[in-house]
C-alpha positions as CSV (number, residue, x, y, z in Angstrom):
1,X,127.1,101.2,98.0
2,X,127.6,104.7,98.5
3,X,125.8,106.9,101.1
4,X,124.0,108.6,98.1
5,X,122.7,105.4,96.4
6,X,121.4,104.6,99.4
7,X,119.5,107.6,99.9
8,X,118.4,107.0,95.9
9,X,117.5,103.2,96.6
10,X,115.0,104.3,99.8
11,X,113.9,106.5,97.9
12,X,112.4,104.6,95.2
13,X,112.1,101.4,97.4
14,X,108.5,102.2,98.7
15,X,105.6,100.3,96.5
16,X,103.6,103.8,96.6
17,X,106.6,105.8,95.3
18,X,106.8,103.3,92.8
19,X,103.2,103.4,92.0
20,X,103.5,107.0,91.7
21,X,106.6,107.1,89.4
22,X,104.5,104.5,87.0
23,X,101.4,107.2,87.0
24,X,103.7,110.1,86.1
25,X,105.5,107.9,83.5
26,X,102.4,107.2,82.1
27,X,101.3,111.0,82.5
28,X,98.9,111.1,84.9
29,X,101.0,114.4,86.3
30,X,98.6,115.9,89.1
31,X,98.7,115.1,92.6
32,X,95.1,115.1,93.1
33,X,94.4,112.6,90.1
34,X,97.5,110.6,91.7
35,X,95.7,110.3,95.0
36,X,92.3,109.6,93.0
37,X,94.6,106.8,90.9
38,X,96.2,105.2,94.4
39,X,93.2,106.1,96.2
40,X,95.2,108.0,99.1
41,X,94.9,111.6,100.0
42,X,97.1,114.4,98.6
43,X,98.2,114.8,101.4
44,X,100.2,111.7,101.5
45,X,101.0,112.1,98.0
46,X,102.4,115.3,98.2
47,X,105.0,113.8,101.0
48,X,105.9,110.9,98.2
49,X,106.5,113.4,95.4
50,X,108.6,115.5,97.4
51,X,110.7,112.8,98.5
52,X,110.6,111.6,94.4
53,X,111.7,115.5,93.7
54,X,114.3,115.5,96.3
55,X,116.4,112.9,94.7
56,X,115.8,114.5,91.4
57,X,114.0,111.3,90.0
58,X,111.0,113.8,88.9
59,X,110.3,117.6,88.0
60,X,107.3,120.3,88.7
61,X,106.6,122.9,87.3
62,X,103.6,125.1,87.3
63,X,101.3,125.1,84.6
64,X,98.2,128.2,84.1
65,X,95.4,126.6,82.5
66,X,93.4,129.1,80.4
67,X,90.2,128.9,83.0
68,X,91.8,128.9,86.5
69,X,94.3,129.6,88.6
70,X,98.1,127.6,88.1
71,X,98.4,124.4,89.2
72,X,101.6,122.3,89.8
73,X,101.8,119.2,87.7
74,X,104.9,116.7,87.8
75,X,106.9,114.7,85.2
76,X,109.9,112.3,85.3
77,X,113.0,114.1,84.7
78,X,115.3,113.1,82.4
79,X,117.9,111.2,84.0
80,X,114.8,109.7,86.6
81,X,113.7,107.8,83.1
82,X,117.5,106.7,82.5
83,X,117.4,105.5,86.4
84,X,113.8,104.0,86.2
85,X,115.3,102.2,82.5
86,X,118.2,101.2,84.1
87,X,116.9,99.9,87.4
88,X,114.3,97.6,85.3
89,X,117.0,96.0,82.6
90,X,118.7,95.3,85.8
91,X,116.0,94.0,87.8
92,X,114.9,92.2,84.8
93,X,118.5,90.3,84.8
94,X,118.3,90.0,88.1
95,X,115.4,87.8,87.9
96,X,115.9,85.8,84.9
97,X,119.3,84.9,87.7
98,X,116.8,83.5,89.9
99,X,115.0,81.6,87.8
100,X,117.9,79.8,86.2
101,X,119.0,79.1,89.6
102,X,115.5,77.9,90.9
103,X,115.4,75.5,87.8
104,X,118.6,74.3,88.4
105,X,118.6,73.4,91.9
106,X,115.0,72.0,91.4
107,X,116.4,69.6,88.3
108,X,119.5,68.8,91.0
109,X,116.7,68.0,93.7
110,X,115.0,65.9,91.3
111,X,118.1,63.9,90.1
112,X,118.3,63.3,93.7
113,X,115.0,61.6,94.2
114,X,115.7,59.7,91.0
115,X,118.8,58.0,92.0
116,X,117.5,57.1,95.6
117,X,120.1,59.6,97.3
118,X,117.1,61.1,99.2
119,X,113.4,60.2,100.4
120,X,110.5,61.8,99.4
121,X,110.1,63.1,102.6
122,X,113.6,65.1,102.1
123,X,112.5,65.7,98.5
124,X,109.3,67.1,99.7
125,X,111.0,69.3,102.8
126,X,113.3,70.8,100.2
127,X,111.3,71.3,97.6
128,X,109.5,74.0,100.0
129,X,112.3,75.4,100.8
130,X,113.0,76.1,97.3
131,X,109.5,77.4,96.3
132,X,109.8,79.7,99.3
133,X,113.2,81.0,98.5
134,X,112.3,81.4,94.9
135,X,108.9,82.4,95.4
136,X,109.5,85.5,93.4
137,X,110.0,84.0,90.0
138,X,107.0,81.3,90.5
């Protein structure tokens, strides 16, 4: 990977970024109603969304509502939603991997026991191992 998918990747690794990016996706676009949605203050939120901004995943823009002054709202830019597409297809795949892997090895582990290659002890020490290495497609 390159230094700037790096950068991208960070960016978007942190569950609250990714929290946010769902909200704005699903067009809750305010920082204050963010912070209401994540229960956090704006403060905190504002520091996400500038680090989402900065690597161009969303937009602001000001917006003058006919009874006040203008506020800044945010939205997920265009190539953000290819990203945010993209990254999900991907991490989809990426998962269905794991589980075709975790069923595998669990049917080898089994055939094991069956043919009296390995003790149930051994069958039950590996079949741990297996549910925690896996333990994100249980």
């Amino acid at each position: 990977m390159n230094s700037r998918q790096i950068e991208i990747l960070k960016g978007i690794s942190s569950p609250k970024r990714c929290a946010i990016i769902k909200l704005i996706s699903e067009g809750v676009s305010h920082p204050d109603d963010i912070a209401r949605k994540i229960n956090d203050t704006r403060q905190a939120i504002d520091k996400q969304l500038e680090v989402l901004y900065e690597i161009g995943l969303i937009e602001k823009k000001a917006i003058t509502p006919p009874s006040g002054r203008p506020k800044v709202v945010f939205n997920i830019s265009s190539s953000g939603r290819a990203v945010v597409q993209d990254l999900e297809k991907c991490l989809d795949k990426y998962a269905a991997a794991l589980e075709k892997e975790f069923k595998h090895e669990t049917e080898e582990l089994d055939t094991l026991l069956l043919k009296g290659e390995i003790n149930e002890e051994v069958y039950h020490k590996r079949s741990i191992e297996l549910s925690k290495r896996y333990k994100i497609v249980k």
